[in-house]
mmCIF file as Biopython writes it, N, C-alpha, C and O atoms, coordinates in Angstrom:
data_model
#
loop_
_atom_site.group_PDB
_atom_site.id
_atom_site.type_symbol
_atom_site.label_atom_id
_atom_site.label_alt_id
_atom_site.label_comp_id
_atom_site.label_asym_id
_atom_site.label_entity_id
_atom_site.label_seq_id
_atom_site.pdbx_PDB_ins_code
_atom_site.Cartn_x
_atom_site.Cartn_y
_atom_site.Cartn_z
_atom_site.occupancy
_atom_site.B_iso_or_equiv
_atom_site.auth_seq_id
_atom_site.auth_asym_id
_atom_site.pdbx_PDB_model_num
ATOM 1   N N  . UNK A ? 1  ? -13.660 -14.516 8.316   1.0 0.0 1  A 1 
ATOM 2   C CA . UNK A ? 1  ? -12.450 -15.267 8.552   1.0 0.0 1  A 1 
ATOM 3   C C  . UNK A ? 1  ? -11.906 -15.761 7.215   1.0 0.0 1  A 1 
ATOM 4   O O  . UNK A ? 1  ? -12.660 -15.979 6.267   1.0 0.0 1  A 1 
ATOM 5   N N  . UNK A ? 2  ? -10.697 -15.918 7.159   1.0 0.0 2  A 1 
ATOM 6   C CA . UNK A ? 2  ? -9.810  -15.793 5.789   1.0 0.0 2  A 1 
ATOM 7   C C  . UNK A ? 2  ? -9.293  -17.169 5.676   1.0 0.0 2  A 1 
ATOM 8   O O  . UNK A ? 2  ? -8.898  -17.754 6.684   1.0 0.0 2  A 1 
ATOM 9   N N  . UNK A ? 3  ? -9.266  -17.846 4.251   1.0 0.0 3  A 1 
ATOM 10  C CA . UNK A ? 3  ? -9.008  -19.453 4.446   1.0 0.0 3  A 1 
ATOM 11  C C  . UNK A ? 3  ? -7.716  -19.164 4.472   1.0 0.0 3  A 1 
ATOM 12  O O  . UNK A ? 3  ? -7.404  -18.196 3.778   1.0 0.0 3  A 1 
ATOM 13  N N  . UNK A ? 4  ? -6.682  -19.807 5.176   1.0 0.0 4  A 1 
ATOM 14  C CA . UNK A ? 4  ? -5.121  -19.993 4.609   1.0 0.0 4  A 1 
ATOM 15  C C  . UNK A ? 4  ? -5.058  -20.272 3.467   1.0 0.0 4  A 1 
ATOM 16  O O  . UNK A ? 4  ? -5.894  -21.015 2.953   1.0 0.0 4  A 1 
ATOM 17  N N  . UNK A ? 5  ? -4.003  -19.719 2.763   1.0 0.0 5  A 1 
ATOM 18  C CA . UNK A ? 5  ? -3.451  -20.034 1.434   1.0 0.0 5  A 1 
ATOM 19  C C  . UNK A ? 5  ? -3.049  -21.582 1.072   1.0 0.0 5  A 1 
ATOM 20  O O  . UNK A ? 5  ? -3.653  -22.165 0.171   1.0 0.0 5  A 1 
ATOM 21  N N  . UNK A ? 6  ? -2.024  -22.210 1.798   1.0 0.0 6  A 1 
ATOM 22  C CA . UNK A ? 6  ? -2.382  -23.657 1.751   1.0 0.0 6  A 1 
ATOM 23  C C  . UNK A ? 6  ? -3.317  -24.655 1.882   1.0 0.0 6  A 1 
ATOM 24  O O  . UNK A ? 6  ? -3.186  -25.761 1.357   1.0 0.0 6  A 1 
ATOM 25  N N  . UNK A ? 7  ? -4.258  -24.323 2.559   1.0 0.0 7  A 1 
ATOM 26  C CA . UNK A ? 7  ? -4.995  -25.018 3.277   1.0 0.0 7  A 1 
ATOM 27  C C  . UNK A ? 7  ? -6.175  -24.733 1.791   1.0 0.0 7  A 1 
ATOM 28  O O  . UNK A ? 7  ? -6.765  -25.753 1.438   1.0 0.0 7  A 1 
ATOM 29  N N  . UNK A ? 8  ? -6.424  -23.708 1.153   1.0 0.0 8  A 1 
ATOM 30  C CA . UNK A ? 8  ? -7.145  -24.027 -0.180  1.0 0.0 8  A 1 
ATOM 31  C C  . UNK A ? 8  ? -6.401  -24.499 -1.444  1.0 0.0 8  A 1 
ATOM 32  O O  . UNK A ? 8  ? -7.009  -24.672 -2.500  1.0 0.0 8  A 1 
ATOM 33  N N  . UNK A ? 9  ? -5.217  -24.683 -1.335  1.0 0.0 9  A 1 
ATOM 34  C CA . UNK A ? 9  ? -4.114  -24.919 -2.092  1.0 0.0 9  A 1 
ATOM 35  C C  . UNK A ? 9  ? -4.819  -26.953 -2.055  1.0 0.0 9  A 1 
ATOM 36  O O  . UNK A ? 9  ? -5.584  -27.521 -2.834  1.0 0.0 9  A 1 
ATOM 37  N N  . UNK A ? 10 ? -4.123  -27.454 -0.836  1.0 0.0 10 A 1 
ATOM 38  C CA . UNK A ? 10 ? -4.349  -28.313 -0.445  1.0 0.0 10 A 1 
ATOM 39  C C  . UNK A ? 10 ? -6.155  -29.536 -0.927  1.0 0.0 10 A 1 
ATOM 40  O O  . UNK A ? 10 ? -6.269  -30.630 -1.480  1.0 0.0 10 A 1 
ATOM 41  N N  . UNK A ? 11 ? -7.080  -28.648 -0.393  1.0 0.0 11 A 1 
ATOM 42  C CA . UNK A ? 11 ? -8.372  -29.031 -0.581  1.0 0.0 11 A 1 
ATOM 43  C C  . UNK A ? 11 ? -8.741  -28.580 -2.140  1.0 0.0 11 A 1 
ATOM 44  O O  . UNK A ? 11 ? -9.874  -28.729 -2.597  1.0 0.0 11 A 1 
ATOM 45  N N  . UNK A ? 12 ? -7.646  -28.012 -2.892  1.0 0.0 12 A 1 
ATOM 46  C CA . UNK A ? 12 ? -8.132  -27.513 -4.465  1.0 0.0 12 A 1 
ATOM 47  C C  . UNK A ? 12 ? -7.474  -28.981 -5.203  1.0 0.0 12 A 1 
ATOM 48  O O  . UNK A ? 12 ? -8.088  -29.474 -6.149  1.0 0.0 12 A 1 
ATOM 49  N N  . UNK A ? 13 ? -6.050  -29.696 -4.638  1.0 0.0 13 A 1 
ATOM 50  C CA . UNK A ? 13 ? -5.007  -30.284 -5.024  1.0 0.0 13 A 1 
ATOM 51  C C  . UNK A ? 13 ? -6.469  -31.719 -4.977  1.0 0.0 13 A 1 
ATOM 52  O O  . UNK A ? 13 ? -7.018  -32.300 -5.912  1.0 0.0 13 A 1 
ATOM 53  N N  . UNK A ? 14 ? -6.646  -31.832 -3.610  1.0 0.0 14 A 1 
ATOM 54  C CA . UNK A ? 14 ? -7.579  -32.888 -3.303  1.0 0.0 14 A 1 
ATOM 55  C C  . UNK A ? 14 ? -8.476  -32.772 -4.183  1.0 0.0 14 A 1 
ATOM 56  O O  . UNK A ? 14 ? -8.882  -33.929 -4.072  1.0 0.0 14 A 1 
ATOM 57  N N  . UNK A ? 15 ? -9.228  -32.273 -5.089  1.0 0.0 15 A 1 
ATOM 58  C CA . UNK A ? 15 ? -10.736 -32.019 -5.668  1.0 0.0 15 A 1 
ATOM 59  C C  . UNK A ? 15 ? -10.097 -32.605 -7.210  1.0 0.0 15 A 1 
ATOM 60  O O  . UNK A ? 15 ? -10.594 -33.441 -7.964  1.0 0.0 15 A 1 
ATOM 61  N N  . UNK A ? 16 ? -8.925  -31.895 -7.337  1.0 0.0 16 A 1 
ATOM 62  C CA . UNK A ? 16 ? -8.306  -32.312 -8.633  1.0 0.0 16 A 1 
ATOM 63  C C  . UNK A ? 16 ? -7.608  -33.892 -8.556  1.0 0.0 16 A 1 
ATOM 64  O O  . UNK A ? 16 ? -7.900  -34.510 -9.580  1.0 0.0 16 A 1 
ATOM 65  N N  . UNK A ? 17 ? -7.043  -34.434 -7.921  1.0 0.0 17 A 1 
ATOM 66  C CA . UNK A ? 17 ? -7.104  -35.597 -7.538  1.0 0.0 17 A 1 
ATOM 67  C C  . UNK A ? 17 ? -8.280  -36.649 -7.919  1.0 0.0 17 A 1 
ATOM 68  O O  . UNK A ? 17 ? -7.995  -37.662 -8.559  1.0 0.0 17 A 1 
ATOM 69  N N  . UNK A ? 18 ? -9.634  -36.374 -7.498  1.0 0.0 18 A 1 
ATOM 70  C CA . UNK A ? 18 ? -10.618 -37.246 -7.020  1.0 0.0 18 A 1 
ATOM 71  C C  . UNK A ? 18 ? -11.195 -36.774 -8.619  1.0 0.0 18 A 1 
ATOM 72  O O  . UNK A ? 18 ? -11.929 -37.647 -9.083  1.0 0.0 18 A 1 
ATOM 73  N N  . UNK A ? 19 ? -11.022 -35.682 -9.456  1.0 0.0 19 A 1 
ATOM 74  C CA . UNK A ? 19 ? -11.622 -35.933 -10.903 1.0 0.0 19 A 1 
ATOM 75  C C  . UNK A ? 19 ? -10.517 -36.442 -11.648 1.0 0.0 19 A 1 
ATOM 76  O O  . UNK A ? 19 ? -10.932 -36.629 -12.792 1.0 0.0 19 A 1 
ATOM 77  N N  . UNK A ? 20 ? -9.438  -36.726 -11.570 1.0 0.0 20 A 1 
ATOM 78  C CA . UNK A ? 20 ? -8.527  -37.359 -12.589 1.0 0.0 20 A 1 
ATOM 79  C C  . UNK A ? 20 ? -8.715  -38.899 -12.379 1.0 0.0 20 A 1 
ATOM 80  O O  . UNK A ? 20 ? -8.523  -39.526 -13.421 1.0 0.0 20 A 1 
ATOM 81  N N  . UNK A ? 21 ? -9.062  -39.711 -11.232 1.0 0.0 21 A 1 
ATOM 82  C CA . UNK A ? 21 ? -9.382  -40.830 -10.882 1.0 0.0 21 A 1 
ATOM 83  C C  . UNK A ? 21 ? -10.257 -41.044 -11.368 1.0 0.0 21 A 1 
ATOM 84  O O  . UNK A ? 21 ? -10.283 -42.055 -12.070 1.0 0.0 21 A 1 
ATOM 85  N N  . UNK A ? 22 ? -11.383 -40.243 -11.259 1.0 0.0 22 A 1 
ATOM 86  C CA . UNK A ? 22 ? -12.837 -40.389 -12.535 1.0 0.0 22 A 1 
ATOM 87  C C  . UNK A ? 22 ? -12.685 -40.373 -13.787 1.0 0.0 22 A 1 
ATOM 88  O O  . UNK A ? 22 ? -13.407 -41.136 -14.429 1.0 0.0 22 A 1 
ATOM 89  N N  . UNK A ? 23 ? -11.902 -39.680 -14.379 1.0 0.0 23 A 1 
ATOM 90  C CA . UNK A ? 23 ? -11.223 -39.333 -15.936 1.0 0.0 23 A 1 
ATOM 91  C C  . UNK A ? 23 ? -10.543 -40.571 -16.207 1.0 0.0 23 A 1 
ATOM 92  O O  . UNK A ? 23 ? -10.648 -40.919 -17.383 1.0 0.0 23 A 1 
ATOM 93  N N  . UNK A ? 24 ? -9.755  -41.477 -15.330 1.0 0.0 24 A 1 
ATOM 94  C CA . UNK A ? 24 ? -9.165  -42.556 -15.400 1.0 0.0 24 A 1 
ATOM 95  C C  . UNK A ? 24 ? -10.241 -43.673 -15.792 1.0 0.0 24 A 1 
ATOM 96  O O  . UNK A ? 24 ? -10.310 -44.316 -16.840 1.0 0.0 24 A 1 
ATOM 97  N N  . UNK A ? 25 ? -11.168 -43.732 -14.513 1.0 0.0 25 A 1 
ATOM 98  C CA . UNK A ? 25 ? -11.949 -44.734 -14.444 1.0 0.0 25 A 1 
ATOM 99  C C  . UNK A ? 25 ? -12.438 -44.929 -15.569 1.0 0.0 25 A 1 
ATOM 100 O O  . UNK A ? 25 ? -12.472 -45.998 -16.178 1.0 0.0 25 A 1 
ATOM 101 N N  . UNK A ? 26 ? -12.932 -43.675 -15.976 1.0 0.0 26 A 1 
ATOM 102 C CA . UNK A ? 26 ? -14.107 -43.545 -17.811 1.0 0.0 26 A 1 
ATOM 103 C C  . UNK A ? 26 ? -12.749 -43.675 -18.886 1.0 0.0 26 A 1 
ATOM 104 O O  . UNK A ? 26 ? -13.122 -44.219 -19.925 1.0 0.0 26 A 1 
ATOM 105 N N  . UNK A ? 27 ? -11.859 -43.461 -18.905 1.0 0.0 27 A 1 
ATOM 106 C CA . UNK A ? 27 ? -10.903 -44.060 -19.965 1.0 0.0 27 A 1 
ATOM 107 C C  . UNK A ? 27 ? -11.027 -45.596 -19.855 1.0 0.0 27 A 1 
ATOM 108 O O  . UNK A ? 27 ? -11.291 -46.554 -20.581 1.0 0.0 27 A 1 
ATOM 109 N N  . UNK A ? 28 ? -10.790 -45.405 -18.921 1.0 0.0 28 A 1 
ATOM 110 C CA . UNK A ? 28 ? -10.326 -47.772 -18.682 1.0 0.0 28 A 1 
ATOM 111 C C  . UNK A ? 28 ? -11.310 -47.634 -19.247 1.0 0.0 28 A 1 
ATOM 112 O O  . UNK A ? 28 ? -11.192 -47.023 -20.309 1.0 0.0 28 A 1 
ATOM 113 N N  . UNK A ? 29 ? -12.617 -48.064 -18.894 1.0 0.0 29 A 1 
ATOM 114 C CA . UNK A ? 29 ? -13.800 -48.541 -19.071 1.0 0.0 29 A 1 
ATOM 115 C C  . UNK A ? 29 ? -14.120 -48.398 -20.784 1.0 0.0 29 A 1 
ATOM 116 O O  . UNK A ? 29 ? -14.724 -49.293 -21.374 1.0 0.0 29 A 1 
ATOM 117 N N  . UNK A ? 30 ? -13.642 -47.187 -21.468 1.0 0.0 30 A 1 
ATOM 118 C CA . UNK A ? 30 ? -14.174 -47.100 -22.680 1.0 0.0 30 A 1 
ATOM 119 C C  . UNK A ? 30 ? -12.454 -47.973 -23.663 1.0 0.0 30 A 1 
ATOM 120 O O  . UNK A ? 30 ? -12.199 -48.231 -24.839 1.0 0.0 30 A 1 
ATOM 121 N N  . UNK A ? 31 ? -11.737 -48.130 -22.401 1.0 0.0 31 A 1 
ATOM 122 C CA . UNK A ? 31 ? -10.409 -48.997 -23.712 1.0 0.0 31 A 1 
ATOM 123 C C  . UNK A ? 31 ? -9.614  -47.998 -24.109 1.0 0.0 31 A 1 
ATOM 124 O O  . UNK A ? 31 ? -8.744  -48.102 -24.974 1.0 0.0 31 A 1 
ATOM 125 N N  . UNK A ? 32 ? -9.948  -46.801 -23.359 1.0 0.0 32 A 1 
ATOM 126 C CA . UNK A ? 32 ? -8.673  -45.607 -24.335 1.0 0.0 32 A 1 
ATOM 127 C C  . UNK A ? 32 ? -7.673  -45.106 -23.072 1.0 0.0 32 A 1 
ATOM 128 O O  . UNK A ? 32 ? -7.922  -44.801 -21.906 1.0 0.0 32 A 1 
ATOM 129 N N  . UNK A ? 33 ? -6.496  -45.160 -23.810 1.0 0.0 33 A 1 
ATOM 130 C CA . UNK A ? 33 ? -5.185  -44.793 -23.401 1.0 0.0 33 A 1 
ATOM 131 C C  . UNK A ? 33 ? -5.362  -43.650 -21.852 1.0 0.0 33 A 1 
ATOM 132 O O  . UNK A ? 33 ? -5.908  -42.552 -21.743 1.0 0.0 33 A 1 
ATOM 133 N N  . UNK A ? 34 ? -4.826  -44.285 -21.107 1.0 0.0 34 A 1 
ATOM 134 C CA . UNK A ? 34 ? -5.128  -42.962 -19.804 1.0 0.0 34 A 1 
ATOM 135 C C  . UNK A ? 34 ? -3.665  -42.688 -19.001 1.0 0.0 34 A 1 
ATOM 136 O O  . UNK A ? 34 ? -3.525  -42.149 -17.903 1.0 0.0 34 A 1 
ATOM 137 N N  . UNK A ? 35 ? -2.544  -43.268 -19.958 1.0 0.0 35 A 1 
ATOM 138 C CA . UNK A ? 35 ? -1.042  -42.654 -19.666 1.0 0.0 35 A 1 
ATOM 139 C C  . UNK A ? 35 ? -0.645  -41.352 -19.373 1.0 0.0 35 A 1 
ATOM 140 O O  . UNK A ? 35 ? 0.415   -41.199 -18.764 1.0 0.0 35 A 1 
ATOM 141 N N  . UNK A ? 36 ? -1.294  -40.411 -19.691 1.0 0.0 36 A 1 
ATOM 142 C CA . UNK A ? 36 ? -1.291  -38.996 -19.880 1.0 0.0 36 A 1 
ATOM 143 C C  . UNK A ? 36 ? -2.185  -38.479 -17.971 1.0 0.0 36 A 1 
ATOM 144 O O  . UNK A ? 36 ? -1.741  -37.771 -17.067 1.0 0.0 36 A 1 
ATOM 145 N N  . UNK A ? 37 ? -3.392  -39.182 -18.082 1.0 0.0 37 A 1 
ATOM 146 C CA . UNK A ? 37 ? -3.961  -38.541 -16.902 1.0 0.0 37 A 1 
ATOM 147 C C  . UNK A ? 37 ? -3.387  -39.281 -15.772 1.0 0.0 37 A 1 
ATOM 148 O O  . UNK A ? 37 ? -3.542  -38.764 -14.665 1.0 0.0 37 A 1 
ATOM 149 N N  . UNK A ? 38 ? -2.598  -40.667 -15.859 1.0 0.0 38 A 1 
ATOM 150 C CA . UNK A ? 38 ? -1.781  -41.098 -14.533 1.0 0.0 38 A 1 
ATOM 151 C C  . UNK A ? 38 ? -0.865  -40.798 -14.624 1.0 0.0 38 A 1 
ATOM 152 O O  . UNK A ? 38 ? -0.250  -41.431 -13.766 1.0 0.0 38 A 1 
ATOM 153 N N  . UNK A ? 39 ? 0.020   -39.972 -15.301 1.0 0.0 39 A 1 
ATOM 154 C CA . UNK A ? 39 ? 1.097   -39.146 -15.238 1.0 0.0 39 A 1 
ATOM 155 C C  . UNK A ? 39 ? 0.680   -37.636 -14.268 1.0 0.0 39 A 1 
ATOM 156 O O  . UNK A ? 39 ? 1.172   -37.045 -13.307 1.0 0.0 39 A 1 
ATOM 157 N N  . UNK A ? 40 ? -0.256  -37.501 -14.978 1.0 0.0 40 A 1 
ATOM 158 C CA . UNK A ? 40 ? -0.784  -36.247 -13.861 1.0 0.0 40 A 1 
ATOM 159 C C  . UNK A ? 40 ? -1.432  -36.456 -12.912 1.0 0.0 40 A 1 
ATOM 160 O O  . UNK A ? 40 ? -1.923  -35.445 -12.411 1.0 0.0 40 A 1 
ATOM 161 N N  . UNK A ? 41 ? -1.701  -37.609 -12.319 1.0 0.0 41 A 1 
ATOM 162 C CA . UNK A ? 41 ? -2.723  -37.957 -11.465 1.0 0.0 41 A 1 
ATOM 163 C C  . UNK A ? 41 ? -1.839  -37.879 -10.417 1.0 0.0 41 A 1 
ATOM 164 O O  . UNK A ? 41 ? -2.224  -37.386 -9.356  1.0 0.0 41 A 1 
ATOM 165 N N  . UNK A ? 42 ? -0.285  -38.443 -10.590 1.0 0.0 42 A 1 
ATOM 166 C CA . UNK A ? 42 ? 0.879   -38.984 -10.007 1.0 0.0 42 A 1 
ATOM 167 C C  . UNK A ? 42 ? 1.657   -37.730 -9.617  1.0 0.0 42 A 1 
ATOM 168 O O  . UNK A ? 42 ? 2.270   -37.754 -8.550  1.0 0.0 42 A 1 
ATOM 169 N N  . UNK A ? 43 ? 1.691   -36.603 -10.404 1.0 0.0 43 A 1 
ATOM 170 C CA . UNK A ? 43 ? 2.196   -35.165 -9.880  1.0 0.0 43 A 1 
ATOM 171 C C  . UNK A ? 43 ? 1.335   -34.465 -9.522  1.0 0.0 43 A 1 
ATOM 172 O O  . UNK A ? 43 ? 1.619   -33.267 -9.522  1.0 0.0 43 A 1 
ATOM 173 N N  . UNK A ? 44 ? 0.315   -34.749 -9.191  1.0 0.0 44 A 1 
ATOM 174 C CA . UNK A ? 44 ? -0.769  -34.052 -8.518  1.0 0.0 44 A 1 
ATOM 175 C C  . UNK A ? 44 ? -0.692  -34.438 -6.946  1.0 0.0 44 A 1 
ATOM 176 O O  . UNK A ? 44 ? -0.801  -33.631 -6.023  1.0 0.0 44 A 1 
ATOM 177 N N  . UNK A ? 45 ? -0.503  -35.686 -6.840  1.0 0.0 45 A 1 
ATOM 178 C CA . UNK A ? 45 ? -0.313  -36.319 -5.190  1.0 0.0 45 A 1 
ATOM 179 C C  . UNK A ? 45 ? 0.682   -36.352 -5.078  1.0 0.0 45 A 1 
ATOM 180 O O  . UNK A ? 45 ? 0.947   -37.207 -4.233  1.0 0.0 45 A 1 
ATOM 181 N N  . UNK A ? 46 ? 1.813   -35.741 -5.574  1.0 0.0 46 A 1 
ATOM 182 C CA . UNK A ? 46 ? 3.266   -35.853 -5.022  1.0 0.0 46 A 1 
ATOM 183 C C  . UNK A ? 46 ? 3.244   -33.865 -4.267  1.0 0.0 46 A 1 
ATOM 184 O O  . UNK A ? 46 ? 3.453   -33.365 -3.161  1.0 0.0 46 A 1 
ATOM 185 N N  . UNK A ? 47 ? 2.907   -33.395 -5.502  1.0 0.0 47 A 1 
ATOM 186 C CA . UNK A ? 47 ? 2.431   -31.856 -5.128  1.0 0.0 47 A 1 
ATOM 187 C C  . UNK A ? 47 ? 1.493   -31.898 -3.702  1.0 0.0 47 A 1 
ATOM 188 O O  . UNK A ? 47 ? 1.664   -30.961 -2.921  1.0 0.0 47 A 1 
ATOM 189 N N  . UNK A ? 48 ? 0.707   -32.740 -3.413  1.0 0.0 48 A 1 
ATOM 190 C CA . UNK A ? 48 ? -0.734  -32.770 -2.321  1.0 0.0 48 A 1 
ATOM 191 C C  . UNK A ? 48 ? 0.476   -33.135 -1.539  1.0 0.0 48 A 1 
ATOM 192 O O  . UNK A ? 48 ? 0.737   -32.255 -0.719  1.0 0.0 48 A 1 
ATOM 193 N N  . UNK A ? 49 ? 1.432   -34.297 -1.513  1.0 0.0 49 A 1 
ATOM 194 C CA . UNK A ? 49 ? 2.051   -35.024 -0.512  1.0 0.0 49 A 1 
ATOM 195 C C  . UNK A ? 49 ? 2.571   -33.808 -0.013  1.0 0.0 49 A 1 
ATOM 196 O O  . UNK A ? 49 ? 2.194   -33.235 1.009   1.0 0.0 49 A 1 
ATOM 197 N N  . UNK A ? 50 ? 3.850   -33.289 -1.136  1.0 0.0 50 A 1 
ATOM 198 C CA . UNK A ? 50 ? 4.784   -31.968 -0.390  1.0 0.0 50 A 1 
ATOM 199 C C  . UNK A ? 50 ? 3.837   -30.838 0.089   1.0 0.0 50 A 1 
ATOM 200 O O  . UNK A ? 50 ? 4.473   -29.885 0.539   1.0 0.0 50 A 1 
ATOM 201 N N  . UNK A ? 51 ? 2.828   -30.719 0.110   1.0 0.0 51 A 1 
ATOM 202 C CA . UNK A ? 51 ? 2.012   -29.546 0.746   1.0 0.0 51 A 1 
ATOM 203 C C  . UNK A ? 51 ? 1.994   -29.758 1.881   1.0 0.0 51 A 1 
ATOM 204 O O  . UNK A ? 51 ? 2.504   -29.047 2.747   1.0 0.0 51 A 1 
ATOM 205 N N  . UNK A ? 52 ? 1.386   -30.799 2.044   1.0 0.0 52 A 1 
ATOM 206 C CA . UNK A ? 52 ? 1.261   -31.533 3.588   1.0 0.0 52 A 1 
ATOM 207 C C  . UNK A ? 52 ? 2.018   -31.852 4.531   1.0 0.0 52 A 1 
ATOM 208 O O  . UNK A ? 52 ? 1.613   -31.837 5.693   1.0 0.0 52 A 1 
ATOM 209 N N  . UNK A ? 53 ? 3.579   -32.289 4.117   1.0 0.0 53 A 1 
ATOM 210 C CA . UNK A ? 53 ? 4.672   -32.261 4.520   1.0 0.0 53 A 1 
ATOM 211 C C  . UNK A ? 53 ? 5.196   -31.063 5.135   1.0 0.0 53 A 1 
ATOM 212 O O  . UNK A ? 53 ? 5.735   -30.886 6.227   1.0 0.0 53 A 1 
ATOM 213 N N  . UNK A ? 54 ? 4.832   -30.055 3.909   1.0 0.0 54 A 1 
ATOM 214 C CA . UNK A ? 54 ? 5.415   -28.525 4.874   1.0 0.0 54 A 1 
ATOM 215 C C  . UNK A ? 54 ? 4.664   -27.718 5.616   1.0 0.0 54 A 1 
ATOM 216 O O  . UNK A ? 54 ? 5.124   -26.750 6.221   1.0 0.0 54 A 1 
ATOM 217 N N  . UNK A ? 55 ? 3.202   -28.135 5.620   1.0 0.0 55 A 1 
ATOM 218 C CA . UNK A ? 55 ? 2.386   -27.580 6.453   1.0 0.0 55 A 1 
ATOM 219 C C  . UNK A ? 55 ? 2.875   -28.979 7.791   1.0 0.0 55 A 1 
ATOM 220 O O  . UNK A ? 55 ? 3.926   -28.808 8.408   1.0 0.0 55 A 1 
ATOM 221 N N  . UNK A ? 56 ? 2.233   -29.920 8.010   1.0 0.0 56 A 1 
ATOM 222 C CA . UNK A ? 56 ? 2.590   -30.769 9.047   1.0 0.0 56 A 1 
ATOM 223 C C  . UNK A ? 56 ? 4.165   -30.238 10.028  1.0 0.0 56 A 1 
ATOM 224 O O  . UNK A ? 56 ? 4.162   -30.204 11.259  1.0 0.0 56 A 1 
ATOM 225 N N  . UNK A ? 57 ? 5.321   -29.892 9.228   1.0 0.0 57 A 1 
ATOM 226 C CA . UNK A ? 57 ? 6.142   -29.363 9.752   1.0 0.0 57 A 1 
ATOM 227 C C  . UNK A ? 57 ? 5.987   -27.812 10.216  1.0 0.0 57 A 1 
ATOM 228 O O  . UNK A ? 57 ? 6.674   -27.364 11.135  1.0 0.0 57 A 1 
ATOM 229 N N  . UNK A ? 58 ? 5.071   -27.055 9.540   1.0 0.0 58 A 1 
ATOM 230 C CA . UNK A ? 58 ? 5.067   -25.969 10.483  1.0 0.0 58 A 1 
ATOM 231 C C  . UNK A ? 58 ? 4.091   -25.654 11.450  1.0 0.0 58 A 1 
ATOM 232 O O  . UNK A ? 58 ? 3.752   -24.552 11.881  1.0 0.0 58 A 1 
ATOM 233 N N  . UNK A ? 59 ? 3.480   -27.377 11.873  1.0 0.0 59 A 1 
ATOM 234 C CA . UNK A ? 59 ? 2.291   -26.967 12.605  1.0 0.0 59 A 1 
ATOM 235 C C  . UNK A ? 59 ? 1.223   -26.858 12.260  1.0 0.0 59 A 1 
ATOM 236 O O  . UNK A ? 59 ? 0.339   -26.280 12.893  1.0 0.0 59 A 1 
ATOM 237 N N  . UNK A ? 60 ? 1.082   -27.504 10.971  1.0 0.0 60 A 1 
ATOM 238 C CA . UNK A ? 60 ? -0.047  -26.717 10.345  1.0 0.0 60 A 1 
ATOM 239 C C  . UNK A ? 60 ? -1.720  -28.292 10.362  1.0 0.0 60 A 1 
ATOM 240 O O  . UNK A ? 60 ? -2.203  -28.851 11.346  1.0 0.0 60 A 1 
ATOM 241 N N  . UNK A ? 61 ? -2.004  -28.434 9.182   1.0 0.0 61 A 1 
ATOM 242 C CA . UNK A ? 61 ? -3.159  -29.154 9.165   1.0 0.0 61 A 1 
ATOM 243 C C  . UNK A ? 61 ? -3.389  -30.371 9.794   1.0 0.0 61 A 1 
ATOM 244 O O  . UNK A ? 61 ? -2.410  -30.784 10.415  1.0 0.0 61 A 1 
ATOM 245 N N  . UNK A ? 62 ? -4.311  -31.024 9.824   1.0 0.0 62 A 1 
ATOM 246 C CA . UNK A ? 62 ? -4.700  -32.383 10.134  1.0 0.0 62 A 1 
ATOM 247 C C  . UNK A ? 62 ? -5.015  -33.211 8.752   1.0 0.0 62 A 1 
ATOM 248 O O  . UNK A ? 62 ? -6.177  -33.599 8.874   1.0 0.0 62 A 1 
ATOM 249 N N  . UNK A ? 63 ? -4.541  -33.611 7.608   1.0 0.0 63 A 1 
ATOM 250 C CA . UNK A ? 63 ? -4.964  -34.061 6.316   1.0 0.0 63 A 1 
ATOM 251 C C  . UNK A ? 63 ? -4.577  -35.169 6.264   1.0 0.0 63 A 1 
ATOM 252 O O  . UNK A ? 63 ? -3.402  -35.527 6.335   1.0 0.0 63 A 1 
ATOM 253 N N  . UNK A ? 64 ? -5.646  -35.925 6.119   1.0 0.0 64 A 1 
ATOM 254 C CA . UNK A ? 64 ? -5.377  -37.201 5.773   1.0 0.0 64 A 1 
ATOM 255 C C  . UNK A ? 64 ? -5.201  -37.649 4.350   1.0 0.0 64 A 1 
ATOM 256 O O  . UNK A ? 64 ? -5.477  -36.915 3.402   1.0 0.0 64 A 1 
ATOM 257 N N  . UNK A ? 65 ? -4.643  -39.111 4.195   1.0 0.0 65 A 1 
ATOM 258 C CA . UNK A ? 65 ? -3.438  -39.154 3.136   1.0 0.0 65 A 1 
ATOM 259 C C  . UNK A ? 65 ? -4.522  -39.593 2.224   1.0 0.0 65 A 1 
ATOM 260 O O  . UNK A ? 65 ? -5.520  -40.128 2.707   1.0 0.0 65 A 1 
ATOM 261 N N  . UNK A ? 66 ? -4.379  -39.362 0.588   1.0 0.0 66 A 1 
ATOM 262 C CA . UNK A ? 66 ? -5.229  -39.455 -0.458  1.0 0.0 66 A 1 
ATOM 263 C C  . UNK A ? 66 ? -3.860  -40.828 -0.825  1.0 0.0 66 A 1 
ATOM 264 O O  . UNK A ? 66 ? -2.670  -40.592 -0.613  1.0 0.0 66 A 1 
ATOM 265 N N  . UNK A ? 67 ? -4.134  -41.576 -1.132  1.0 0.0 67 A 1 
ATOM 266 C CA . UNK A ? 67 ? -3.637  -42.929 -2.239  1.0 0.0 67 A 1 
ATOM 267 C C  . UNK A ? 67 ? -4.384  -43.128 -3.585  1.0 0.0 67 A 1 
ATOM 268 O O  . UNK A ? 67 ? -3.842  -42.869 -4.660  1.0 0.0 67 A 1 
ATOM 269 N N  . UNK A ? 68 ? -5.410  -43.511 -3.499  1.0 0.0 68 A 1 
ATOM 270 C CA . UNK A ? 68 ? -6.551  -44.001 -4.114  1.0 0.0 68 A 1 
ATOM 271 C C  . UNK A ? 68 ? -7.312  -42.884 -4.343  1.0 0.0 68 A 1 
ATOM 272 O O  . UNK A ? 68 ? -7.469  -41.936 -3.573  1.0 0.0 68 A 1 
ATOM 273 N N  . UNK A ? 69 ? -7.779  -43.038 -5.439  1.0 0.0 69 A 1 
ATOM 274 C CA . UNK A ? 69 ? -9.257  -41.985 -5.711  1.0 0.0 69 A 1 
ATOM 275 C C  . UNK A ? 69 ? -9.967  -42.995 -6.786  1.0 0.0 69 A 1 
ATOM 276 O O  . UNK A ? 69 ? -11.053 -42.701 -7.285  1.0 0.0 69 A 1 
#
């Protein structure tokens, strides 16, 4: 059985998400600049959001919403 194309799109978007929040966390913590990875952290879940949006409209997944990582 064959994964949908979104649906690994989606759970790849999520994985990348949950290490830029870690990449964040270890910046704060060491005092260095992390403007760069919440810039991408921020078009990464806008990209996850619109995935979900156009799958949800065609019927598609059950995904629950990432905010926080």
């Amino acid at each position: 059985m064959e994964e949908d194309p979104d649906t690994y799109r989606i759970l790849r978007l999520r994985a990348e998400i949950l290490e830029l929040g870690s990449a964040i966390r270890q910046l704060q913590r060491a005092g260095l600049d992390d403007a760069a990875a919440q810039l991408l952290l921020g078009r990464k879940r806008a990209q996850l959001e619109h995935l979900v949006k156009t799958n949800s409209a065609g019927g598609g997944l059950n995904t629950p919403d990432i905010r926080r990582s």
